[in-house]
N, C-alpha and C positions, 0 to 999 in steps of 0.2 A: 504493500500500500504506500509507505512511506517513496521509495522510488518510484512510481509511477506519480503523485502530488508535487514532487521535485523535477520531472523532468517537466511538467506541465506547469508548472509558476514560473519555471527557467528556461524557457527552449532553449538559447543561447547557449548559456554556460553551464544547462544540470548535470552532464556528463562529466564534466570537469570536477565538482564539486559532487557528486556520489563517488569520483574516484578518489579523493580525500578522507572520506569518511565510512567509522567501521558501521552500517547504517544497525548492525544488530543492537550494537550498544544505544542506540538511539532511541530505538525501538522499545529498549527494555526500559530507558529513562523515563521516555512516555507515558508507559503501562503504571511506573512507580507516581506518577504525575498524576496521574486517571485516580488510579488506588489511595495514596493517599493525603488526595487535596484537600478534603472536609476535615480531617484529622489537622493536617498543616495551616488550613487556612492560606493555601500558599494563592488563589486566584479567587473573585469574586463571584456570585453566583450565575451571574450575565457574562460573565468572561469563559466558562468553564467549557463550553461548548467551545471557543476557540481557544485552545489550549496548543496545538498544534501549529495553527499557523501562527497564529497571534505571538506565542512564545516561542515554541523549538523552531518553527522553520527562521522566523525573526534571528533570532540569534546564531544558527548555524551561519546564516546568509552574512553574519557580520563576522562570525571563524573564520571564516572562508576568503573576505574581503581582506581582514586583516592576515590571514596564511598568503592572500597575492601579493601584498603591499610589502614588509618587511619580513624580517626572519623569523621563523620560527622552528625553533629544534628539540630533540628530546630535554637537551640542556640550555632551554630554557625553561626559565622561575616568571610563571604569570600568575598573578594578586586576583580575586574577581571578589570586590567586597561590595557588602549589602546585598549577599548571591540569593538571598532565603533562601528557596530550596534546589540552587547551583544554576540561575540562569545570567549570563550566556556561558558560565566557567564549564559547566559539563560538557557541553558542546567541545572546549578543547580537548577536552579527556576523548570524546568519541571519536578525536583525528586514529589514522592509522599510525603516524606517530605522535603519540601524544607527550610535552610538556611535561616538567612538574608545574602542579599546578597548589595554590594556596587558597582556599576559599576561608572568606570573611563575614561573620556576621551578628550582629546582637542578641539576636530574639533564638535562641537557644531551640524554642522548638521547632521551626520550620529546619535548619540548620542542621539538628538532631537526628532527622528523620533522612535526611540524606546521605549524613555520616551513616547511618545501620545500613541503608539499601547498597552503599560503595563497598563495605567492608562483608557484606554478607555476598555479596556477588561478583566482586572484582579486586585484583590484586593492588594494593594502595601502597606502595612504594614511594609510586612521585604524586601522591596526593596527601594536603594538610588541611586539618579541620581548625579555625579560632574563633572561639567564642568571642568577643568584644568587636566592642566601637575601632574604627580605622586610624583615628586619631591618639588611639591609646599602646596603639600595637610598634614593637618595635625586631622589626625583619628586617634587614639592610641589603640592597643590592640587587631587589627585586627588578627582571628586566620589564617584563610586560605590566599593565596595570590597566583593568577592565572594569568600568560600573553600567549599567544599564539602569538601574531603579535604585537611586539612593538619594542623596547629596545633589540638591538643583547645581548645576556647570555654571558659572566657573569654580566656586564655592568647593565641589566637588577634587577638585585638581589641589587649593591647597590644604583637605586636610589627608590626604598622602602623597604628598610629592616627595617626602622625607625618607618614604620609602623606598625611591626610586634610583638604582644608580646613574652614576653618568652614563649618558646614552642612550638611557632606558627610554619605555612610552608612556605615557599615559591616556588609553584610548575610550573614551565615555563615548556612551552610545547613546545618542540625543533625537527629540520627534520634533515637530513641528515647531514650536516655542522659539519666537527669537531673542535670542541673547542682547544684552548693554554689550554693543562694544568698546565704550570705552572702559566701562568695569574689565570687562573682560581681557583687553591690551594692558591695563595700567597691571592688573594681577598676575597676569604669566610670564612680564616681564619680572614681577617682585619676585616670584617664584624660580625664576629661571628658568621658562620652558616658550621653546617656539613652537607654533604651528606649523607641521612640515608638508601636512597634505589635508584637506578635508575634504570628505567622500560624500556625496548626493545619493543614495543608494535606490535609485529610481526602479528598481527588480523589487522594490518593496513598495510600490504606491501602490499596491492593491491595501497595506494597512494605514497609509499617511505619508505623509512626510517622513523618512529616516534619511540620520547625517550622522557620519562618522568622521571623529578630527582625531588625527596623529600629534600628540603634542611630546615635543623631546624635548628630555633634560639635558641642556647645554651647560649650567653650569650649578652651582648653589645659593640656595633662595639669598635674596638681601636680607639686609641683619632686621630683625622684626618678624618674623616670614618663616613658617609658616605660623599665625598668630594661635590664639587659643580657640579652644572649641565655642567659648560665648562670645566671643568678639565676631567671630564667624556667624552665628547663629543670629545676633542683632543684625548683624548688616543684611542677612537673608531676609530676615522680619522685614524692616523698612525698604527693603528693595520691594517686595509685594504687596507691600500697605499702598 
């Protein structure tokens, strides 16, 4: 099912991207999605029914983007925090070579339920489960870094760019919503990170607008930077007020 829904959203390139992906494990992600959502809480009751496209095909299609874009190797260390219950982080695991991968997250139960189904059914070597806030955790030299449903952007970028080595990315995965760009310029310079590509991902306007931005760490944030979680938190307040 699942490859046959792939090559029909993608004529273009699904060929390419099923040959990326182990789709069994995909597969069995889903089932554990279906199974256990009500328990997790992990989607809403009007979402549940697109669970598929809406989340895994969404998220694979931005693996995939980001596997064309830059490197990605077994020995690489990619972050995916605020994952709840591993989205778009499992998606890398389902590459045929997959990462180590780090998942992040607060809420202990949705997170929970992901840690049992990875260790009950697959070997977790390069896989790390963390309970806490992203701002609280300290892992040094993380190369990739992935949010899709966390921290509104730019906001997002400084409470783990700490994490990131030189070079590394940090790639949030954003919908229609336009950003302050001046907010947005004045902070990834404080932070130290440029924009090096951003992606229209038009293979997804069957859900909206998706945009994907490569932001690289060139150097170490300015002195202030990255600030505290409530300095952060006000500024998000009055930016939406």
């Amino acid at each position: 099912m699942l490859n046959e829904v792939i090559l029909e959203l993608f004529p273009e390139n699904g060929r390419d991207i099923l040959n990326l992906f182990e789709l069994s494990k995909v597969e069995q992600y889903y089932s554990f999605l279906l199974e256990k959502d009500e328990e997790g809480g992990f989607f809403s009751r009007t979402d549940r029914e697109h669970i598929l496209k809406r989340h895994i095909i969404e998220s694979l299609y931005h693996v995939y983007k980001i596997f064309k874009s830059i490197t990605v190797s077994r020995e690489t260390v990619i972050l995916d925090f605020g994952t709840g219950p591993g989205l778009p982080g499992f998606l890398f695991f389902c590459l045929k070579q997959p990462p180590e991968i780090i998942f992040v997250d607060s809420q202990k139960k949705r997170l929970s339920l992901l840690e049992t189904f990875v260790k009950q059914n697959f070997k977790i070597n390069e896989i790390s489960f963390y309970y806490s806030r992203i701002e609280d955790l300290k892992i040094p030299g993380v190369d990739i870094i992935v949010s899709r449903a966390s921290i509104p952007y730019p906001w997002s970028a400084e409470v783990c760019v700490k994490l990131l080595k030189k070079g590394g990315f940090f790639i949030p995965f954003l919908g229609a919503k336009k950003n302050d760009s001046e907010i947005e310029s004045k902070l990834l310079n404080n932070l130290g990170l440029v924009c090096e590509k951003s992606l229209d991902l038009n293979e997804l306007n069957f859900l909206g607008k998706r945009t994907v931005k490569f932001l690289k760490k060139r150097k170490e944030a300015n002195y202030g930077f990255p600030r505290n979680w409530k300095l952060i938190s006000k500024e998000i307040k009055q930016k939406n007020e």
